[in-house]
N, C-alpha and C positions, 0 to 999 in steps of 0.2 A: 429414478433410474441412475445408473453407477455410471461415474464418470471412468473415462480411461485414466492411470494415473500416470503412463508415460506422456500423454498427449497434455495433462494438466501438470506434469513437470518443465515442459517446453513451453508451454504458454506463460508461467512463469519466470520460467528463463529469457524469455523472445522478448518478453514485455520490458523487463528489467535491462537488457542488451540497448532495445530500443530507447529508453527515457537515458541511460550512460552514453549515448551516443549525443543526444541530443541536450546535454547540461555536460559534457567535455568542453572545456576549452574557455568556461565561460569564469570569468575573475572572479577570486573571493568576494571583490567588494562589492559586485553586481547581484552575486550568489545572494548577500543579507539586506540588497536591497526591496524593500517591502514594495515594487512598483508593479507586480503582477498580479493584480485585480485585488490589492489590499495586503497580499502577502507580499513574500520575496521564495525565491525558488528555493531556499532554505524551510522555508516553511513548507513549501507542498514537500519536499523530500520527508522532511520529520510528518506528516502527515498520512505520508505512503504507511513510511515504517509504524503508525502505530497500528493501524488497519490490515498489514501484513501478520505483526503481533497477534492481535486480536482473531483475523483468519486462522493463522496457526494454533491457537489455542483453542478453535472450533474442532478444525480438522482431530486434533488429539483428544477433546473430550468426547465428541459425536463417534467417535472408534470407538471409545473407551464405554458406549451403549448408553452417553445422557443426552440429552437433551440440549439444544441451541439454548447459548445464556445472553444469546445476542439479537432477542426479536425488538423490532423496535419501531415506533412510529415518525412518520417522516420529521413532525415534530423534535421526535426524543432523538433522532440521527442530528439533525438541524445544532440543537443545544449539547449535545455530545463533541459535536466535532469545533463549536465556536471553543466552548469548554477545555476542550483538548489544544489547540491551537494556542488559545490564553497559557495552559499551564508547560507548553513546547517553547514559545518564542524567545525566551532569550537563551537555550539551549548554546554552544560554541559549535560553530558550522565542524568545527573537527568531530562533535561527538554526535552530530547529526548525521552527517556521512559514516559513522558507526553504528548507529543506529541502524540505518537504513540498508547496511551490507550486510549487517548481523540481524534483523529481522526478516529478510526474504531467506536465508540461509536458514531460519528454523521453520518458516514454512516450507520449504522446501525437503527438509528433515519431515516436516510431520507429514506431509503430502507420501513421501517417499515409504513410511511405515505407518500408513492408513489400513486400516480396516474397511473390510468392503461397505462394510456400513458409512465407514468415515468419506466414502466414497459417491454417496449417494444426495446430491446436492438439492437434493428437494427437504433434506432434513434442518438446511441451514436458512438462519435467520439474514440480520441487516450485512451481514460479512459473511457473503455467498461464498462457497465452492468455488465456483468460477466467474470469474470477475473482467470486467473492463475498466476497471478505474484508475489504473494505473496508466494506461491507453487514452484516458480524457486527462491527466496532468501533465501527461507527454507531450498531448496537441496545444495544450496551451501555455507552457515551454517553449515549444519550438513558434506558435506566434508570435510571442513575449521578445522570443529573441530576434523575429524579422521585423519587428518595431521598433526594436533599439539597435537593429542594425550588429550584432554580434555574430 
């Protein structure tokens, strides 16, 4: 079934409003510190953005009439994302915060010139259509920060 893509523009948008609202204000040095369940909120940032990446590149190719390159077992998600994380961390918080404004910006591009196919969220693999995951880094952000009192 075809997603709306104004409704899945704003859920993008609303998602992203929310997690900037809720990682404002908070120090650089706090940003790289790794105290949020192993990471630092640097890390879930470059984390979003690679998954934002990868989503965008769903959206464009599944337009484009191929095939999900993203099916994946919870396993292969598990060793993907340690994977990715390993090859992200020492990243400079300045080009993670580019990262992360410049990867929702090209989903958001792809979303916006989808094909009705590229619309239809039952064709997508591990980097759905529609998503809440940016929504569960948010929540544990904003607990992060009422533990440490920020």
């Amino acid at each position: 079934m075809a997603e709306n893509k104004e409704a899945l523009l704003e859920h993008y948008r609303r998602t992203r409003a929310e997690l900037a609202a809720v990682i404002e204000g908070i120090p650089d040095d706090l940003m790289v510190e790794r105290s949020l369940t192993g990471w630092s909120v640097q890390d879930h940032l470059a984390h979003l953005a690679l998954w934002d990446d990868m989503r965008a590149s769903e959206v464009t190719r599944i337009s484009a009439g191929f095939e999900s390159a993203w099916r994946m077992s919870g396993e292969q998600d598990e060793a993907y994302n340690a994977m990715s994380h390993d090859l992200r961390q020492d990243l400079s918080l300045a080009q993670v915060r580019w990262e992360f404004a410049s990867s929702r910006q090209r989903l958001l591009d792809a979303i916006a010139a989808a094909s009705p196919r590229g619309l239809d969220a039952s064709l997508y693999g591990e980097a759905g259509l529609v998503s809440g995951h940016e929504e569960e880094h948010t929540g544990w952000v904003k607990r992060w920060r009422g533990e440490k009192g920020i």
